[in-house]
C-alpha positions as CSV (number, residue, x, y, z in Angstrom):
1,X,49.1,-54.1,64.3
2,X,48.2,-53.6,60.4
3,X,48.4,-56.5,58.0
4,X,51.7,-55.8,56.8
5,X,53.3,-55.5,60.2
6,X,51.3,-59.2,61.0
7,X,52.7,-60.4,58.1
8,X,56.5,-58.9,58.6
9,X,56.6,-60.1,62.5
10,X,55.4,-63.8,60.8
11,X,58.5,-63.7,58.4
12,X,60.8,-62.6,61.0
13,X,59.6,-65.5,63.5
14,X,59.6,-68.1,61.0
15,X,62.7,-67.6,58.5
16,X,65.8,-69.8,58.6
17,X,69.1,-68.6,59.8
18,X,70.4,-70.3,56.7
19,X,68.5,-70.4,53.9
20,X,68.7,-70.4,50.0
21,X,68.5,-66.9,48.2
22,X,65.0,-67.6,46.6
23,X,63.0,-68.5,50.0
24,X,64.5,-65.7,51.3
25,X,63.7,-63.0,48.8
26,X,60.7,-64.7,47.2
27,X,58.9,-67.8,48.6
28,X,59.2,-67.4,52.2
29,X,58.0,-63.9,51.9
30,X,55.1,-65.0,49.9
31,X,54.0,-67.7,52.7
32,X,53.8,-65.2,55.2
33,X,51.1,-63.4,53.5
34,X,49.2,-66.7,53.6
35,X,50.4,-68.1,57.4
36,X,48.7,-65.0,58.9
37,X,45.3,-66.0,58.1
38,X,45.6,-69.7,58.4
39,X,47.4,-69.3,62.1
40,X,44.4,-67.7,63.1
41,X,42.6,-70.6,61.7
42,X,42.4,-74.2,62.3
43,X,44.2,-75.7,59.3
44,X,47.4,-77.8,60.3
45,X,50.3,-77.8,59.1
46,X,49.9,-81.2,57.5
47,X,46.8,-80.2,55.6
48,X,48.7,-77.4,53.5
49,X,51.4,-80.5,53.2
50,X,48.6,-82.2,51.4
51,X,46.9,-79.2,49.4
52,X,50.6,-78.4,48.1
53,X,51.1,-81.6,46.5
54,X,46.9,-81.1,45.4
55,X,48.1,-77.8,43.7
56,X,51.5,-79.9,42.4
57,X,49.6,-82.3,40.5
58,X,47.2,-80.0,39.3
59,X,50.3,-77.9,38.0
60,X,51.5,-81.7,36.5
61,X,48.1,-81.7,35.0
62,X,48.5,-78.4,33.1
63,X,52.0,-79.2,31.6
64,X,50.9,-82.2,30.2
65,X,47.6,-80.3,28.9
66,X,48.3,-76.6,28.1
67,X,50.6,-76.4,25.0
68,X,52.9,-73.8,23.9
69,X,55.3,-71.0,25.7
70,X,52.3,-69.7,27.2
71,X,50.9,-72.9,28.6
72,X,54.1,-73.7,30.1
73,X,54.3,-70.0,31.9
74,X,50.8,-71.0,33.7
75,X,52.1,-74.5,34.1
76,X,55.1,-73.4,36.0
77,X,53.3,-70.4,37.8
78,X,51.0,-72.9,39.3
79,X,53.7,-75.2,40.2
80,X,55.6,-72.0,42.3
81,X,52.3,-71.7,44.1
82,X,52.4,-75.1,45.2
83,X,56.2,-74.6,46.5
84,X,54.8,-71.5,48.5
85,X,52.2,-73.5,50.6
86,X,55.4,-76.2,50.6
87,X,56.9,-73.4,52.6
88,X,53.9,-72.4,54.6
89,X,53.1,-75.7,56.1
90,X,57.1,-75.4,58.2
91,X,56.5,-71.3,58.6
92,X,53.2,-72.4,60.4
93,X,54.5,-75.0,62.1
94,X,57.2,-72.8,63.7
95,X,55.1,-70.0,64.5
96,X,52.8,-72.3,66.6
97,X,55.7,-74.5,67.7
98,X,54.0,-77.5,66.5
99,X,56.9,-79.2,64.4
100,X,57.7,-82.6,64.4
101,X,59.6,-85.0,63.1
102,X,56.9,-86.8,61.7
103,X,55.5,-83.9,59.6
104,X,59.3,-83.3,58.2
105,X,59.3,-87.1,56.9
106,X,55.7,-86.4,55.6
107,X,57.0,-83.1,53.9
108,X,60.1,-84.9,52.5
109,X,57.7,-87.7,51.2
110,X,55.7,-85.1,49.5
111,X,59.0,-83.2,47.8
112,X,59.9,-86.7,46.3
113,X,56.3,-87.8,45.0
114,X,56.7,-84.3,43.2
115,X,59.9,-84.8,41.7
116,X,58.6,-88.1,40.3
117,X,55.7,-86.4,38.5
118,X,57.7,-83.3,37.1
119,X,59.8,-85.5,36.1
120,X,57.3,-87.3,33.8
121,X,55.3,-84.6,32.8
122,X,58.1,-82.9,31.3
123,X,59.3,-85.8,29.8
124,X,55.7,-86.5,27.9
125,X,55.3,-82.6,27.5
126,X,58.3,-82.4,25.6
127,X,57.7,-86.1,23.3
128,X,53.9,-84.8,22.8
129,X,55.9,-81.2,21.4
130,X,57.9,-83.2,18.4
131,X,57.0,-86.6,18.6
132,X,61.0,-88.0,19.9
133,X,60.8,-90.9,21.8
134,X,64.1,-89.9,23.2
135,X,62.3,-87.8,25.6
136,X,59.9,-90.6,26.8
137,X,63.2,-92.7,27.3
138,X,65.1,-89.8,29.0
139,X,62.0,-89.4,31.5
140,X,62.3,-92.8,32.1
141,X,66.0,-92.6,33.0
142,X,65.0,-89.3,35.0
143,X,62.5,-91.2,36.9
144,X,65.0,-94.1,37.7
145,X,67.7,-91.6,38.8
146,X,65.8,-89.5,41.0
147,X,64.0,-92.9,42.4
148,X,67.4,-94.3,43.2
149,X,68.9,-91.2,45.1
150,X,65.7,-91.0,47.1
151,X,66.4,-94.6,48.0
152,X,70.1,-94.0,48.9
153,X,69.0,-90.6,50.5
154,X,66.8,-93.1,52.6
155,X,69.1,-95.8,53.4
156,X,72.0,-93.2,54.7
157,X,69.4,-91.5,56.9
158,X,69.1,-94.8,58.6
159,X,70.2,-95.3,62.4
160,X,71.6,-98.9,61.6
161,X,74.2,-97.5,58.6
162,X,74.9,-94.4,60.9
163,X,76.1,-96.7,63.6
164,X,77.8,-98.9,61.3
165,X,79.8,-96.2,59.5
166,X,79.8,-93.9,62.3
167,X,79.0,-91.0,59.5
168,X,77.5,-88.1,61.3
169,X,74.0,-87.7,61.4
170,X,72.5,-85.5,58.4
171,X,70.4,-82.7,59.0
172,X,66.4,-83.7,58.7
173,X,64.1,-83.0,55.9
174,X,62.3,-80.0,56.9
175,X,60.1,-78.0,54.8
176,X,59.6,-77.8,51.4
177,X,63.7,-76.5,50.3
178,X,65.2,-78.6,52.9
179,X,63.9,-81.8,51.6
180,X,64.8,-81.2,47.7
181,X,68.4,-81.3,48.3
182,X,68.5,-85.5,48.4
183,X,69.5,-84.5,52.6
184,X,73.1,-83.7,51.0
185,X,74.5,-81.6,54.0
186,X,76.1,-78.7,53.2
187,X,80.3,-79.0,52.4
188,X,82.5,-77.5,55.6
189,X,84.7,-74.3,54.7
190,X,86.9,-75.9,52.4
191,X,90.6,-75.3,53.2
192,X,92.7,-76.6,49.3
193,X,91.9,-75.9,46.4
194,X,90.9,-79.0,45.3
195,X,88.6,-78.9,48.2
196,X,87.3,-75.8,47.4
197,X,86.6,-76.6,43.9
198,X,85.0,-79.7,44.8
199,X,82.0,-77.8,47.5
200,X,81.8,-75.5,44.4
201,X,80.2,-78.2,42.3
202,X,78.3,-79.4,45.1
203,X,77.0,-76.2,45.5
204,X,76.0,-76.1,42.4
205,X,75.0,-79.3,42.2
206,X,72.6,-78.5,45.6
207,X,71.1,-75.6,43.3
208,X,70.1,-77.6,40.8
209,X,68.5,-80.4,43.0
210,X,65.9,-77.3,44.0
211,X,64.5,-76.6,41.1
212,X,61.9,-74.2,41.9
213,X,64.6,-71.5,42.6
214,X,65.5,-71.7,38.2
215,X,62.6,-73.6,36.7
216,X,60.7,-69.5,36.4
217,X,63.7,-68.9,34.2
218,X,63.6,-71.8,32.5
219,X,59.6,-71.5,31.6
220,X,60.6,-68.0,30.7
221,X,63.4,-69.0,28.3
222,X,60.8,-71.6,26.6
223,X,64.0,-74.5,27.6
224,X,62.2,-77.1,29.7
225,X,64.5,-79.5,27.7
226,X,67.5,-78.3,29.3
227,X,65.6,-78.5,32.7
228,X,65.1,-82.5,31.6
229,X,69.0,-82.8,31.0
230,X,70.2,-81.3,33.9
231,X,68.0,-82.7,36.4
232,X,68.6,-86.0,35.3
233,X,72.2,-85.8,35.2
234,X,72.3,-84.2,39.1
235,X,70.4,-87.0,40.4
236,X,72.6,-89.1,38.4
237,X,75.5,-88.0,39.8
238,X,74.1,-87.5,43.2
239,X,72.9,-91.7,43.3
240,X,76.3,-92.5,41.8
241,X,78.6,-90.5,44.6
242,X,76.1,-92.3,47.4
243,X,76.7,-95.3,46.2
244,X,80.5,-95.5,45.6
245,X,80.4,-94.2,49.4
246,X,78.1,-96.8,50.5
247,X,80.2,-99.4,49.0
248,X,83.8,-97.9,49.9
249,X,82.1,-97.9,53.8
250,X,80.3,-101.3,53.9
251,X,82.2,-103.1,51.5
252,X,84.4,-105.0,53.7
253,X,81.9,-105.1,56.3
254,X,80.9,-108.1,57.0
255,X,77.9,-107.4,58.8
């Protein structure tokens, strides 16, 4: 079998019935081309868990370091690499039939200590670009949104609320792409309109939560400050709904 068909029949065997348009036409693709050679190797799955964040903060490093459109571009190049071995660590995992549900929290861990430091580094890139401490305080507010829906993400996941609430049980951080969603499942087929208009925003809002699948477009457009405000205001949004939920179900609970 030549390369190319190695690395085809690892795509096939690994890729997601349902998956996001940019792992299927770009990342996951990409991690194939490295799974072949590691399967044959001895690295595990958690090890690339741990080089991806490695190559993460080194991409952290360079968007705090390397100024200008250009620097950004590399900045944002290395951080795409990072969410390629983010993806190869679950492909490998499924082509030796390894998984488990320890390496998903582990890989959900990692996707959260990332969004924490692009988080700040974009913030402090874009204060040391004109000086504003607005963008040191909107970081801050970044960090503290995206810190509390992690949190909520957590507490929701737990057995003890799912047995109080009787909610059903989300779907579990997988690899890199499953985790960056906050663990939102996806909306059932909506049947009103005002249902259907209200899974559009959460589509939407699921689209912006993974941010590797714009943030090459962003770099490109030289608009990391819209990246800033969006992500902030998803995460925002996304602690706010989980909250009002958690209060409307345990709120007269008196447990």
């Amino acid at each position: 079998m030549s390369l190319f068909s190695q690395i085809a029949d690892s795509y096939r065997r690994t890729r997601k019935p349902r998956d996001i348009l940019w792992n299927r036409l770009v990342a996951r693709p990409l991690a194939a081309v490295l799974v072949v050679p590691l399967a044959r190797g001895r690295a595990t799955p958690n090890q690339v868990t741990f080089a991806s964040l490695a190559v993460f903060v080194a991409a952290a490093a360079l968007l705090l370091t390397l100024p200008g459109w250009g620097g950004l571009l590399i900045a944002v190049a290395v951080l795409e690499l990072s969410y390629v071995l983010d993806c190869v660590d679950g492909q490998l995992a499924r082509l030796r039939g390894t998984s488990s549900p320890v390496g998903a929290h582990l890989d959900f861990l990692m996707d959260e200590l990332k969004a924490f430091l692009l988080v700040a580094a974009t913030g402090v890139r874009l204060w040391r670009g004109d000086s504003r401490t607005q963008w040191l305080v909107e970081a801050l507010a970044g960090l503290v949104a995206v810190a509390s829906a992690i949190s909520l993400t957590t507490f929701v996941r737990r057995p003890e609320y799912l047995r109080a609430t009787g909610a059903p049980r989300p779907q579990a951080a997988g690899d890199y792409g499953d985790g960056l969603d906050g663990g939102v499942p996806a909306p059932a087929l909506p049947r009103s309109v005002l249902a259907k208009a209200l899974a559009a925003v959460e589509s939407l809002g699921r689209f912006l939560i993974h941010y590797p699948s714009y943030l090459v477009f962003v770099a490109a457009a030289n608009r990391l400050d819209l990246f800033l405000h969006v992500y902030l205001a998803i995460n925002a949004a996304y602690a706010a709904r989980t909250i009002l939920a958690v209060l409307r179900k345990l709120g007269r609970s008196t447990g």
